[in-house]
DSSP file (Angstrom, degrees, kcal/mol; ACC not computed):
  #  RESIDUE AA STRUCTURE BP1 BP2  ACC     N-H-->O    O-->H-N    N-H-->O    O-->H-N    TCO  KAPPA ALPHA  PHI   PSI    X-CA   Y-CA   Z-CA
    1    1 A X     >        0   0    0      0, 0.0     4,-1.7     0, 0.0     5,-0.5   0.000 360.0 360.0 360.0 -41.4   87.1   87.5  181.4
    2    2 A X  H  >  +     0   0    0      2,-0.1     4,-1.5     3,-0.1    29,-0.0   0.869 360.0  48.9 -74.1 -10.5   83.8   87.4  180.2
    3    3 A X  H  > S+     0   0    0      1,-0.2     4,-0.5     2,-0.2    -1,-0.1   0.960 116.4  42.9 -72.3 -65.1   84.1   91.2  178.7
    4    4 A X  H  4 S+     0   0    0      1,-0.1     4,-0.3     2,-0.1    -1,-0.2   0.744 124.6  31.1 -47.0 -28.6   87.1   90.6  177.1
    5    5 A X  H  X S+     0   0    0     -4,-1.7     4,-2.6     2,-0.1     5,-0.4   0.786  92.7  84.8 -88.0 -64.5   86.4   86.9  175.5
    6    6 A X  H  X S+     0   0    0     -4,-1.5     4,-2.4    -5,-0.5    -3,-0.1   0.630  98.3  38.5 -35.4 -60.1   82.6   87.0  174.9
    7    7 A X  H  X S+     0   0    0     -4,-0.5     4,-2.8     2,-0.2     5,-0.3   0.907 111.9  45.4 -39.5 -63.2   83.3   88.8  171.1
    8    8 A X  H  > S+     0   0    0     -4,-0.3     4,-1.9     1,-0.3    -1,-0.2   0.842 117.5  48.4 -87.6   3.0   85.9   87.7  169.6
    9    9 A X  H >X S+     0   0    0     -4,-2.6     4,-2.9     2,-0.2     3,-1.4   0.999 114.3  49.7 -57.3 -50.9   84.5   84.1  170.6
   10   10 A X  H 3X S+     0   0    0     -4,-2.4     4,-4.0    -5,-0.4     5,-0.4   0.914 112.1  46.3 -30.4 -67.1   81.1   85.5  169.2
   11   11 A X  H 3X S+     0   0    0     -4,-2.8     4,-1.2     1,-0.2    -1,-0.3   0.875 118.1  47.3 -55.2 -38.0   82.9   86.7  165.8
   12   12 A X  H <X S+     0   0    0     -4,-1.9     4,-1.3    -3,-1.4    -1,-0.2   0.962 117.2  33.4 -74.0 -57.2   84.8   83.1  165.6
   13   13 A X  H  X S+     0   0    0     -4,-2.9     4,-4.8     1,-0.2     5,-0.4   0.877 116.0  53.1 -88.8  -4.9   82.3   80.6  166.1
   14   14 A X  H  X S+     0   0    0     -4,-4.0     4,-0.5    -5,-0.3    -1,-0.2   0.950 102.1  68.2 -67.7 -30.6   79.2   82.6  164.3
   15   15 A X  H  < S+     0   0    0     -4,-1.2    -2,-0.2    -5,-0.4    -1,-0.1   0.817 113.1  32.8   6.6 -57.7   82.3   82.6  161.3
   16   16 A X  H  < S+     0   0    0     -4,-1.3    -1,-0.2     3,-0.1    -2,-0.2   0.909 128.2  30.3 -96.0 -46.0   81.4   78.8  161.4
   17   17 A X  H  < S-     0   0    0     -4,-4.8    -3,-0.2     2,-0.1    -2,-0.1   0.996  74.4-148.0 -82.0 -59.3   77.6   78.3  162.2
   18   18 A X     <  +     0   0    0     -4,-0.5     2,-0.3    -5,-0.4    -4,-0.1   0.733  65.3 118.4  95.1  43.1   75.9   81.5  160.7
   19   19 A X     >  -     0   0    0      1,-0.2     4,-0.6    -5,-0.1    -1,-0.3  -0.903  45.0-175.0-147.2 122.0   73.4   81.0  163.6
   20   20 A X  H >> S+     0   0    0     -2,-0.3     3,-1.7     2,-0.2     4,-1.5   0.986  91.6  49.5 -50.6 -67.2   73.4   84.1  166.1
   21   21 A X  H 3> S+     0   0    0      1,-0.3     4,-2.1     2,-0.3    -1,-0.2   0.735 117.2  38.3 -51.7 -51.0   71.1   82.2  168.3
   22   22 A X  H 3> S+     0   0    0      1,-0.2     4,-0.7     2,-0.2    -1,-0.3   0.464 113.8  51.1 -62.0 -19.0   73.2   79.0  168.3
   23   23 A X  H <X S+     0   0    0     -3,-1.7     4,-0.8    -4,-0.6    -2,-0.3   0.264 112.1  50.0-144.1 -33.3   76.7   80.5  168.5
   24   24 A X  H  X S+     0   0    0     -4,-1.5     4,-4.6    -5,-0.2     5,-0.4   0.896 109.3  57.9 -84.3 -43.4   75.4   82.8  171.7
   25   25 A X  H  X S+     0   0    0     -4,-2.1     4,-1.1    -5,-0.2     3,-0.3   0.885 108.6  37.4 -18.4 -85.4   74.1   79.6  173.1
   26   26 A X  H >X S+     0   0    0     -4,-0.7     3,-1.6     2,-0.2     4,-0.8   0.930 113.5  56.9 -46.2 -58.0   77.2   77.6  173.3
   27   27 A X  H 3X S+     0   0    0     -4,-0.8     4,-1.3     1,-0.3    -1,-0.2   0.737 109.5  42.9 -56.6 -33.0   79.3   80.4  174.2
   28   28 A X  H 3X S+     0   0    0     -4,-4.6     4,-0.6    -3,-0.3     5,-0.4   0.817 112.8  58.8 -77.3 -16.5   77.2   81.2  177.4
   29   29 A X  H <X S+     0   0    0     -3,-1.6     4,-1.3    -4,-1.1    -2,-0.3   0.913 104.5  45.8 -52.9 -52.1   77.5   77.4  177.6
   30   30 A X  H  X S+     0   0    0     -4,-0.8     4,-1.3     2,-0.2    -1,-0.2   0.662 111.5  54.3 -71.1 -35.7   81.4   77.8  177.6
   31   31 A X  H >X S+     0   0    0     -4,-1.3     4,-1.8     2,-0.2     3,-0.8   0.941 117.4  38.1 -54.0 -93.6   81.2   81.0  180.7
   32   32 A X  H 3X S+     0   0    0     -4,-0.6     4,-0.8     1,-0.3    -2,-0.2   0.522 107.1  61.1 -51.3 -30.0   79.3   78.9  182.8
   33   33 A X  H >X S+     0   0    0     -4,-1.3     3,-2.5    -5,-0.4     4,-0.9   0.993 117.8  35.9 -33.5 -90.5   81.0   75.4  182.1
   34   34 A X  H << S+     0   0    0     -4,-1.3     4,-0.4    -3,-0.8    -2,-0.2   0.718 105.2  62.2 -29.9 -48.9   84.1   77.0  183.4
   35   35 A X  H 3< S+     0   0    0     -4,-1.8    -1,-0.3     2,-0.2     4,-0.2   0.728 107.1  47.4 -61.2 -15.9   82.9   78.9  185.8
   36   36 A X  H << S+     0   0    0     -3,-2.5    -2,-0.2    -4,-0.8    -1,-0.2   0.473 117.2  43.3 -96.0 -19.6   81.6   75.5  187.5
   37   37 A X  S  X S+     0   0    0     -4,-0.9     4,-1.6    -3,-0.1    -3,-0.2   0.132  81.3 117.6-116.7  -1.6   84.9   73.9  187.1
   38   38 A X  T >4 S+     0   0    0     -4,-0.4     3,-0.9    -5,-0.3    -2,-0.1   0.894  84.2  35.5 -20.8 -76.1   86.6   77.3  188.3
   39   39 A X  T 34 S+     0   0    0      1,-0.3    -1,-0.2    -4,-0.2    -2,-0.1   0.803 117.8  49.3 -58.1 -42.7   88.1   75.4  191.3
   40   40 A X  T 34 S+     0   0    0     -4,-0.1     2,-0.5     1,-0.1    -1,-0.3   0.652 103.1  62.9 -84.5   3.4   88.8   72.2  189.8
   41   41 A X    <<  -     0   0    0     -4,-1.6     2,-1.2    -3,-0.9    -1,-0.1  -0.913  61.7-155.8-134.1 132.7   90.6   73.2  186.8
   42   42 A X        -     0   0    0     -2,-0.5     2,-0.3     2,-0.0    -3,-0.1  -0.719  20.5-165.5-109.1 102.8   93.9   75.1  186.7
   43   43 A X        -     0   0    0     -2,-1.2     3,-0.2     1,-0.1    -2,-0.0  -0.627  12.3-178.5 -72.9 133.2   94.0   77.0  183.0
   44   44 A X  S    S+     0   0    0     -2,-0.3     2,-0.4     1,-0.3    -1,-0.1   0.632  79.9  32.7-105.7 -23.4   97.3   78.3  182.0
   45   45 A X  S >> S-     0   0    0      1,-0.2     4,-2.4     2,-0.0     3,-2.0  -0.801  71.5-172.8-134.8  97.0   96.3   79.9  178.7
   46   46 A X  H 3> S+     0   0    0     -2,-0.4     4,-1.8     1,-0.3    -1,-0.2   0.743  79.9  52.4 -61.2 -32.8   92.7   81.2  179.2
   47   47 A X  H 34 S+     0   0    0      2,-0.2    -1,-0.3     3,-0.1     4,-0.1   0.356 108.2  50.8-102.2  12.2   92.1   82.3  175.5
   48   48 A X  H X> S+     0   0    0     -3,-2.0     3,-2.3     3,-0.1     4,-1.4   0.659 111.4  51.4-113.0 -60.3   93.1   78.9  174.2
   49   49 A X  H 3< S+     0   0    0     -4,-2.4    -2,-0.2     1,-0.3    -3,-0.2   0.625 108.7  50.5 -33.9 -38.2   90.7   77.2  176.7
   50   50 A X  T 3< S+     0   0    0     -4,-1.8    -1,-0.3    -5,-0.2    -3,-0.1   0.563 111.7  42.7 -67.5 -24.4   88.2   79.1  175.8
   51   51 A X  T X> S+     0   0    0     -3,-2.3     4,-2.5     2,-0.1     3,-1.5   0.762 107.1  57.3 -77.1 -58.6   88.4   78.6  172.1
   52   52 A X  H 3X S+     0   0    0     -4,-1.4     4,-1.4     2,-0.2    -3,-0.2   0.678 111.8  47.9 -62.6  -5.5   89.0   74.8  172.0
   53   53 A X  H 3> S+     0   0    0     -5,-0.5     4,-2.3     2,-0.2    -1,-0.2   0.689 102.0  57.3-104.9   9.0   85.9   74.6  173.9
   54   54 A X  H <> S+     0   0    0     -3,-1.5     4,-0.8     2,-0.2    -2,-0.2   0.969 111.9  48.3 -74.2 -68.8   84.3   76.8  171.7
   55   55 A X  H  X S+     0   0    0     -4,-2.5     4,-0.7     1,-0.2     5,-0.4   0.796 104.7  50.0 -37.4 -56.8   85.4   74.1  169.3
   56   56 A X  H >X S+     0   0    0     -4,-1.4     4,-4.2     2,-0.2     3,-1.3   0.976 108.4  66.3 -54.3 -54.8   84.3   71.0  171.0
   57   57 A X  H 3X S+     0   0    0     -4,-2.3     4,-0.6     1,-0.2    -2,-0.2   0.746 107.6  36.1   5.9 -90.7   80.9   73.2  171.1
   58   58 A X  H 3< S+     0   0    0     -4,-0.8    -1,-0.2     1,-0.4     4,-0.2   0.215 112.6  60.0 -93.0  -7.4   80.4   73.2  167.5
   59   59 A X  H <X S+     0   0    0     -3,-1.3     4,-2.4    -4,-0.7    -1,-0.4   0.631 110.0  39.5 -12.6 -73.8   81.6   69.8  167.2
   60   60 A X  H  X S+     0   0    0     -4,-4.2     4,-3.0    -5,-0.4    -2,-0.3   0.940 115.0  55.5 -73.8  -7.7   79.0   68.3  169.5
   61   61 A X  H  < S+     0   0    0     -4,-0.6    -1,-0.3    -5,-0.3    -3,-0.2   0.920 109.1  43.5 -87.8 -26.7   76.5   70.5  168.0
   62   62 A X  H >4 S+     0   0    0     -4,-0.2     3,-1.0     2,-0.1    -1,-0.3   0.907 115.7  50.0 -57.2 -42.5   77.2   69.4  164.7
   63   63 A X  H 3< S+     0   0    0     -4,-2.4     2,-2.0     1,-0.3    -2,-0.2   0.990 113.6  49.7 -88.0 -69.6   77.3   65.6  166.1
   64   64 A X  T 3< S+     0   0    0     -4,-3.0     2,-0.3    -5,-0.3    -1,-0.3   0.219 112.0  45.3 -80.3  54.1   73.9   66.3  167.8
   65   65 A X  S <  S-     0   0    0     -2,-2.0     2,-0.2    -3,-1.0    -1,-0.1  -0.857  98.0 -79.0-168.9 142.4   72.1   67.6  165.1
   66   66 A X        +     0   0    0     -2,-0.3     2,-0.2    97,-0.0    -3,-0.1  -0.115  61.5 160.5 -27.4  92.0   71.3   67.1  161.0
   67   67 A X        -     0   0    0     -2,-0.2     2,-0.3    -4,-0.1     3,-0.1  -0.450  28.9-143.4-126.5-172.0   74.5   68.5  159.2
   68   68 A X    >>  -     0   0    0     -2,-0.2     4,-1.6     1,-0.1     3,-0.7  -0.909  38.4 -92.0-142.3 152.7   75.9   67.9  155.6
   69   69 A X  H 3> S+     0   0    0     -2,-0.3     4,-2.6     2,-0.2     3,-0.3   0.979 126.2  59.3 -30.5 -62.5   79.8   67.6  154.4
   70   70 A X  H 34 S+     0   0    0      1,-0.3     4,-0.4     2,-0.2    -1,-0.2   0.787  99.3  57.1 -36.3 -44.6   79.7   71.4  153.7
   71   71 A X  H X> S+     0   0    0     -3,-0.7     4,-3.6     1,-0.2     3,-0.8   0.925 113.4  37.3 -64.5 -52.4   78.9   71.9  157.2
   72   72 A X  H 3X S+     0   0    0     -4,-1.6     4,-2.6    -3,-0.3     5,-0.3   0.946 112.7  55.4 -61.1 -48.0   82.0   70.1  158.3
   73   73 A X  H 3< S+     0   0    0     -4,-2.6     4,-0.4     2,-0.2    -1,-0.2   0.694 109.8  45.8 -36.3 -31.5   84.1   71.3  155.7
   74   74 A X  H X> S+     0   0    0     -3,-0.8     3,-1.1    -4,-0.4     4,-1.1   0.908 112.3  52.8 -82.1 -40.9   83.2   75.0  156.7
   75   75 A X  H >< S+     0   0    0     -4,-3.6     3,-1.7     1,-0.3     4,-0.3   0.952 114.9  45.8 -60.0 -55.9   83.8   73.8  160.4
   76   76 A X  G >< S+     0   0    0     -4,-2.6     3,-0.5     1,-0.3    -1,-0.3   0.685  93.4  66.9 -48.1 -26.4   87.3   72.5  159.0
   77   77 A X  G <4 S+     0   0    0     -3,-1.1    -1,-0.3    -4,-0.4    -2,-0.2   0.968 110.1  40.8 -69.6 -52.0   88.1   75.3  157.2
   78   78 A X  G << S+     0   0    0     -3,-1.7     2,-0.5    -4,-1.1    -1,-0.3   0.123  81.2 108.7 -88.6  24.6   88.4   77.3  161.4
   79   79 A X    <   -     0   0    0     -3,-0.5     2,-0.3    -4,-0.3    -3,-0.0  -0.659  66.2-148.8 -82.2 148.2   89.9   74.7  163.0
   80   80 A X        -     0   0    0     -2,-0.5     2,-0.4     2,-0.0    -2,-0.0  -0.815   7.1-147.9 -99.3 149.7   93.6   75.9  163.7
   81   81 A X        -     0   0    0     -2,-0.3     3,-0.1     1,-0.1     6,-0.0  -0.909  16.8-167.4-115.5 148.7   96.0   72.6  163.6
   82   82 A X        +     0   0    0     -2,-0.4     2,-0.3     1,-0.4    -1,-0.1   0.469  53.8  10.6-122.8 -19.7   98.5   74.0  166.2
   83   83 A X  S >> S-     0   0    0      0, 0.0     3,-1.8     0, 0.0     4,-0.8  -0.932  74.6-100.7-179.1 151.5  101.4   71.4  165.7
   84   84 A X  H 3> S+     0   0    0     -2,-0.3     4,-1.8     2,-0.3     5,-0.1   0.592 122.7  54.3 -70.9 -22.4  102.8   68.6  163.8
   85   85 A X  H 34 S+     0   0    0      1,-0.3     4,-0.4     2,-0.2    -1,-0.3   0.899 111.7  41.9 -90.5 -30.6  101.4   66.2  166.5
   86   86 A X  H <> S+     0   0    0     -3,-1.8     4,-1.9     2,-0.2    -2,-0.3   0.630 120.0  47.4 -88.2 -21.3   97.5   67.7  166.0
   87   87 A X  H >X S+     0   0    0     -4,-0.8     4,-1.1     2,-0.2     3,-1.0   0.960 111.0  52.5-114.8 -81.4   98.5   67.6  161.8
   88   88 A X  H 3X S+     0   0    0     -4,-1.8     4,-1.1     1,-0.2    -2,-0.2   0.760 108.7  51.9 -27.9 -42.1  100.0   63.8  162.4
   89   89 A X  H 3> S+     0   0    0     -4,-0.4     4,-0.7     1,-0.3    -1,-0.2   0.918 110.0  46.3 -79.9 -31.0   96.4   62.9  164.1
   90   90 A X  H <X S+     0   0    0     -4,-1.9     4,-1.5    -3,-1.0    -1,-0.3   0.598 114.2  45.3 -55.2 -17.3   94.3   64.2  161.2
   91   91 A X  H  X S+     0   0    0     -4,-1.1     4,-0.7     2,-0.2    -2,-0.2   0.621 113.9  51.1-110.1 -24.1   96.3   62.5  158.7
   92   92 A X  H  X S+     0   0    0     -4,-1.1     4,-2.1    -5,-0.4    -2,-0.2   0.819 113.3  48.9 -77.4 -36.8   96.2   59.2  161.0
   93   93 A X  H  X S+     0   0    0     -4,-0.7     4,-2.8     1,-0.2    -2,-0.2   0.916 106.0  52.4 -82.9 -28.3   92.4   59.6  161.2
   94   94 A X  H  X S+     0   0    0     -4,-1.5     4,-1.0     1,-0.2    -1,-0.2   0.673 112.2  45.8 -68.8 -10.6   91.8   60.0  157.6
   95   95 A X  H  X S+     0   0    0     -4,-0.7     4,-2.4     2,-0.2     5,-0.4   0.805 110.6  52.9 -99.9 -43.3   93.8   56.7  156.7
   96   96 A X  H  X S+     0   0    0     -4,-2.1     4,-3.0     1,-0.3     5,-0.4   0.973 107.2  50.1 -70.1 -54.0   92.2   54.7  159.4
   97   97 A X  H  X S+     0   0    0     -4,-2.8     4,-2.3     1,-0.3     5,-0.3   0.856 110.0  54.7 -57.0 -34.2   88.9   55.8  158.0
   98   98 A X  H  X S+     0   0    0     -4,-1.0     4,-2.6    -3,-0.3    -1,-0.3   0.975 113.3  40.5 -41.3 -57.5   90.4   54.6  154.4
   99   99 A X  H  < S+     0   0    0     -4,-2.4     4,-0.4     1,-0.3    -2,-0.2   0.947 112.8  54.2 -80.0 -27.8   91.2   51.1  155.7
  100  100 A X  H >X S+     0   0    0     -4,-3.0     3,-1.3    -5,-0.4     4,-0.5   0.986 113.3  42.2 -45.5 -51.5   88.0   50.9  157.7
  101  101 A X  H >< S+     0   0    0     -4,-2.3     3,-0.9    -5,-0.4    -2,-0.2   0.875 110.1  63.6 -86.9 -33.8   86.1   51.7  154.4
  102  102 A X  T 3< S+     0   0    0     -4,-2.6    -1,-0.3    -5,-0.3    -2,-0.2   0.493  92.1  63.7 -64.8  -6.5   88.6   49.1  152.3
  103  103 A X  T <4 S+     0   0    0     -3,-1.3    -1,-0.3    -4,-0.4    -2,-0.2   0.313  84.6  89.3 -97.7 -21.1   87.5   46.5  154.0
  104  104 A X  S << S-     0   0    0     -3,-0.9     2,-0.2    -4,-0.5    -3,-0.0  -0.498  95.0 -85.6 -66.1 152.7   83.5   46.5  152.9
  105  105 A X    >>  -     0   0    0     -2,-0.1     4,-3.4     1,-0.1     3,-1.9  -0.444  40.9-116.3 -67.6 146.2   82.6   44.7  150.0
  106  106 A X  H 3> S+     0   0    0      1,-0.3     4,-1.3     2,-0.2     5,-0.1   0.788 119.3  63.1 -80.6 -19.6   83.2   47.1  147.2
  107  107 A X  H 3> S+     0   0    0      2,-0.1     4,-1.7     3,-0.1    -1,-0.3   0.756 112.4  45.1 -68.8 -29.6   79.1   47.1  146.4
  108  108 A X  H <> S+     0   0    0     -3,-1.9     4,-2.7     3,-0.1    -2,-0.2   0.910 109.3  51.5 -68.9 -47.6   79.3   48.8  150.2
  109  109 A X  H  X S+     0   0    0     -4,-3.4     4,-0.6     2,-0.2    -2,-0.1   0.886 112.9  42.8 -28.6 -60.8   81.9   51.0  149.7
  110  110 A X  H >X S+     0   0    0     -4,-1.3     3,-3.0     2,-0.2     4,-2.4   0.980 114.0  49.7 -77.9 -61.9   80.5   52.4  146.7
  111  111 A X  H 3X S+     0   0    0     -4,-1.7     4,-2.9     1,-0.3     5,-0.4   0.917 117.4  44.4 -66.0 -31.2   76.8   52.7  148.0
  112  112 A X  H 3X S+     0   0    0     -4,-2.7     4,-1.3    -5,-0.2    -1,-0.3   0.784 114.4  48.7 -54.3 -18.6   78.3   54.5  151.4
  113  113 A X  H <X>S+     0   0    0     -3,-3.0     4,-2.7    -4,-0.6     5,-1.3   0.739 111.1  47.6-100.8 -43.2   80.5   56.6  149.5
  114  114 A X  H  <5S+     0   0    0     -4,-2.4     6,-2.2     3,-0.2     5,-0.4   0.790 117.3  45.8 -73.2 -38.3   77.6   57.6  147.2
  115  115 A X  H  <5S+     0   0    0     -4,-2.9    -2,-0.2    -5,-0.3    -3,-0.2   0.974 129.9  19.9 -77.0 -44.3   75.5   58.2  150.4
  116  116 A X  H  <5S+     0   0    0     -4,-1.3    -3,-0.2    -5,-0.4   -47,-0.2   0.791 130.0  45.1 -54.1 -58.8   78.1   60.2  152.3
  117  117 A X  T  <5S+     0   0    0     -4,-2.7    -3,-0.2   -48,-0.0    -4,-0.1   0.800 122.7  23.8   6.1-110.9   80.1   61.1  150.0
  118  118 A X  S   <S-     0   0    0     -5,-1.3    -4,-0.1     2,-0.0    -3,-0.1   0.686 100.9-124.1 -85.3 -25.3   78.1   62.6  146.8
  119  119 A X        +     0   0    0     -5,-0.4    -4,-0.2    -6,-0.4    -3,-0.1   0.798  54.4 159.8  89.6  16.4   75.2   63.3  149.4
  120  120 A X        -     0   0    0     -6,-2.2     2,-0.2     1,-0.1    -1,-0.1  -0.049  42.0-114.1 -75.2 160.7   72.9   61.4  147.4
  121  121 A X    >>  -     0   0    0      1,-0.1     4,-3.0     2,-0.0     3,-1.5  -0.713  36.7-107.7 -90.5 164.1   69.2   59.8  149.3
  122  122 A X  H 3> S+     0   0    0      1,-0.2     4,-1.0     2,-0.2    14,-0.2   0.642 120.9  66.7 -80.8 -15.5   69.1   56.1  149.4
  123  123 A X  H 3> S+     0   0    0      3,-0.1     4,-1.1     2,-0.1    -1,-0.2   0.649 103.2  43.9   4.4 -54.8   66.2   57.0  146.4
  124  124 A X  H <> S+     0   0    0     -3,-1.5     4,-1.2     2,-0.2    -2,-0.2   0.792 112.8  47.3 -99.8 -12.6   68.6   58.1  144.4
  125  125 A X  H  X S+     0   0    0     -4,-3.0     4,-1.2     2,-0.2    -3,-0.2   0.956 110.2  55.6 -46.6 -46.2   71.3   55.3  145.0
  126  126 A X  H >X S+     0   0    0     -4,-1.0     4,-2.7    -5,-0.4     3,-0.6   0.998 108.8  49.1 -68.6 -63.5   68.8   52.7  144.5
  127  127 A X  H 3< S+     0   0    0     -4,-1.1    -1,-0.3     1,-0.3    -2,-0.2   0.795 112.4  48.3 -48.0 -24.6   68.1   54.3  141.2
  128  128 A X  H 3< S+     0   0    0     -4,-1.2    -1,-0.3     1,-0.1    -2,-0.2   0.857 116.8  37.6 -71.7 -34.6   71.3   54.4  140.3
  129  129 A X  H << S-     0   0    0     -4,-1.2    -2,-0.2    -3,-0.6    -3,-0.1   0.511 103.1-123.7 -40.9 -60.2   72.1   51.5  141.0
  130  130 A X  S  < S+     0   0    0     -4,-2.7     2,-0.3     1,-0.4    -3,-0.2   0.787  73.6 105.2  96.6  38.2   69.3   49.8  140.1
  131  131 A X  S    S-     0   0    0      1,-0.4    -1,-0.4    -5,-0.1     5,-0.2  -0.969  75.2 -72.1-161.5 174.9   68.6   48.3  143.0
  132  132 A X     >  -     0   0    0     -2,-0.3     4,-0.5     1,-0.2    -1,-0.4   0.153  33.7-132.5 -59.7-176.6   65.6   48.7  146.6
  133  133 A X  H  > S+     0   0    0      2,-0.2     4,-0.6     3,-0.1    -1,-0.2  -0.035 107.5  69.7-115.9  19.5   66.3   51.5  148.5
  134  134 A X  H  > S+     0   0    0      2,-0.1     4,-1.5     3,-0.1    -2,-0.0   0.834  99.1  50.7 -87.7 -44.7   65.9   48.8  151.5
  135  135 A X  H  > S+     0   0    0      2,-0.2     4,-2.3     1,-0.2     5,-0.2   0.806 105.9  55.5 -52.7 -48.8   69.3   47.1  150.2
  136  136 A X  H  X S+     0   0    0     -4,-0.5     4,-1.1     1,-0.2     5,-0.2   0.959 111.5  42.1 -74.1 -25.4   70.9   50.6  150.3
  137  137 A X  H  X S+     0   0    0     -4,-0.6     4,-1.3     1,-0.2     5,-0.3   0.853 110.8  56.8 -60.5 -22.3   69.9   51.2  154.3
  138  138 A X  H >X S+     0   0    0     -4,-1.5     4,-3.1     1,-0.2     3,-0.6   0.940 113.6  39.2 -71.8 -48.2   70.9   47.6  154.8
  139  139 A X  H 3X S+     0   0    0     -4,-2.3     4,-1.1     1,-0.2    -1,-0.2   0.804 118.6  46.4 -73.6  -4.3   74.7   48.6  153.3
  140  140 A X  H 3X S+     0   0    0     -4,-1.1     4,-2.3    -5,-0.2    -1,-0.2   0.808 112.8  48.7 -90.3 -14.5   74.9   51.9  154.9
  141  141 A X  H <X S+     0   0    0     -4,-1.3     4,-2.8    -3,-0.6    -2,-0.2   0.964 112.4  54.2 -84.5 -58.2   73.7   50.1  158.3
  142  142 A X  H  X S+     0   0    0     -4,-3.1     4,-1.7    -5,-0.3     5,-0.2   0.956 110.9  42.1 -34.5 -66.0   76.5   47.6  157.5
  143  143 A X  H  X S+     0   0    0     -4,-1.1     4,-2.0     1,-0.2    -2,-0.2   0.867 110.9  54.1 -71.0 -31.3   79.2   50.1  157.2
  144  144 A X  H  X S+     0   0    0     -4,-2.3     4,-2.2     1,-0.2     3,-0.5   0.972 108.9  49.8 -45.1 -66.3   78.2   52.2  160.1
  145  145 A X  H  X S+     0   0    0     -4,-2.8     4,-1.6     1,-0.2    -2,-0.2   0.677 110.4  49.0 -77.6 -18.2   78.3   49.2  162.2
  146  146 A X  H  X S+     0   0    0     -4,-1.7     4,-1.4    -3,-0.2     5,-0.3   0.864 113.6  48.5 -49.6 -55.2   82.2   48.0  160.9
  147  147 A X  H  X S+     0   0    0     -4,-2.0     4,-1.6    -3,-0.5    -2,-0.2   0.885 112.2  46.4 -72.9 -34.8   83.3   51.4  161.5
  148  148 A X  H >< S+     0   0    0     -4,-2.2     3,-1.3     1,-0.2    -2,-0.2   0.911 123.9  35.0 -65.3 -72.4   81.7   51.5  165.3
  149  149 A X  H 3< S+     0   0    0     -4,-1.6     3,-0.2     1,-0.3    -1,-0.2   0.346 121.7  45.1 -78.0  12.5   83.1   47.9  166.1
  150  150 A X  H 3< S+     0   0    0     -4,-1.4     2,-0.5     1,-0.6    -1,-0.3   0.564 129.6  21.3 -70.7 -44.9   86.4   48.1  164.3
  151  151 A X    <<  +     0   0    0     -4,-1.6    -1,-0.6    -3,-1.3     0, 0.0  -0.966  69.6 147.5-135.2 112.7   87.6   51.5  165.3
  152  152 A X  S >  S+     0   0    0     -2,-0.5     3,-2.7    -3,-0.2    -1,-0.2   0.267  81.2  54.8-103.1 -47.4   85.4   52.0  168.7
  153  153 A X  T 3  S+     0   0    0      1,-0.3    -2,-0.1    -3,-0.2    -5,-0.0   0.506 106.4  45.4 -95.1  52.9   88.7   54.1  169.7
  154  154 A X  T >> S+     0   0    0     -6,-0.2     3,-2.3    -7,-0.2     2,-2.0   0.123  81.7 128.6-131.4  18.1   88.7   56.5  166.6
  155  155 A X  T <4  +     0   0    0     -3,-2.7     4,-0.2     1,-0.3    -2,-0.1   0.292  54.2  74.8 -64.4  24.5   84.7   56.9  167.3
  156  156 A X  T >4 S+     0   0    0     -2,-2.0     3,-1.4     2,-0.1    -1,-0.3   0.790  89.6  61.9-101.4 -37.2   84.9   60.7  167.3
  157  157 A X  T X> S+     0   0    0     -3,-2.3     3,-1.3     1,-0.2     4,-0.8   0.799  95.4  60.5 -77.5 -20.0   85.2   60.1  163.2
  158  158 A X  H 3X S+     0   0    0     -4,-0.6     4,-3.0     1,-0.3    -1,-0.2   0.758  91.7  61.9 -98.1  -1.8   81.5   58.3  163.0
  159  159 A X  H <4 S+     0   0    0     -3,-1.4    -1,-0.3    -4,-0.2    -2,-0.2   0.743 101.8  58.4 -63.9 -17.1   79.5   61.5  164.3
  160  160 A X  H <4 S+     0   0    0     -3,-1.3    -2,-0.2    -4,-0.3    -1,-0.1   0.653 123.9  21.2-122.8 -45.5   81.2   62.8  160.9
  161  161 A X  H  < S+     0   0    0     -4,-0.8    -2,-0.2    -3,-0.1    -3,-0.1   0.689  93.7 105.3-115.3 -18.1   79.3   60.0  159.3
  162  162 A X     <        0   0    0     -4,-3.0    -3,-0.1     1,-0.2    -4,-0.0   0.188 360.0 360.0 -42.6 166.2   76.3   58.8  161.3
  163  163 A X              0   0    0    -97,-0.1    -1,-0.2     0, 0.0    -4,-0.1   0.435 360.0 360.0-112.4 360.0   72.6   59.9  160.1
């Protein structure tokens, strides 16, 4: 399994990270994961098991570590949607994060949107603004904490946004 697998995972999820070192990582991550759950776990379709956990991989690595929009966007780019149902959940998460975000005060909105967003430093908000850069951590700190205790079960969306 691992001779056969071990590539074209390699070829997929370096695709995403464009780090050898990182992308060999997870993947022995994924052997041995499995291999430890051998017994307990009955796989019917080995090379989608092995890929969607290649995915959750790069997912949590993204989650635990300093990323940008781009980075997710390129991560989006390989994600397969497999069915109407998986297409239905994206389209479900991106409107709850709309009505989460519609519910700040529209001076939060903007400065989250502008931090998140446009990618800007709470430097250049405040300057934009025209207002501290203590006041834009207090309104990103605001909206991070809406989105956790509003939508605790959509909380896969606020590694997406956390800092």
């Amino acid at each position: 399994m691992y001779l056969e697998y071990w590539s074209k995972l390699y070829v997929y999820g370096n695709r995403i990270l464009k780090d050898q070192q990182v992308c060999e990582d997870l993947i022995q991550e994924i052997f041995l994961s499995y291999w430890e759950k051998r017994k307990d776990v009955a796989v019917e379709n080995t090379s989608a098991y092995l890929f969607q956990s290649l995915r959750y991989q790069i997912y949590n690595h993204f989650r635990d570590t300093k990323f940008t929009t781009l980075d997710i966007d390129k991560f989006s780019n390989y994600v397969q949607i497999n069915t109407t149902e998986e297409l239905l959940d994206l389209k479900d998460s991106q409107l709850l994060l709309k009505i989460a975000l519609d519910k700040l005060s529209e001076r939060c909105q903007e400065i989250f949107y502008l931090s998140r967003f446009e990618h800007l430093s709470h430097k250049e908000i405040s300057d934009k603004l025209n207002i501290s850069t203590q006041t834009v951590k207090n309104q990103i700190t605001i909206a991070l904490n809406h989105l956790r205790t509003q939508y605790k079960p959509y909380s896969f969306l606020l590694f997406l946004l956390g800092e």
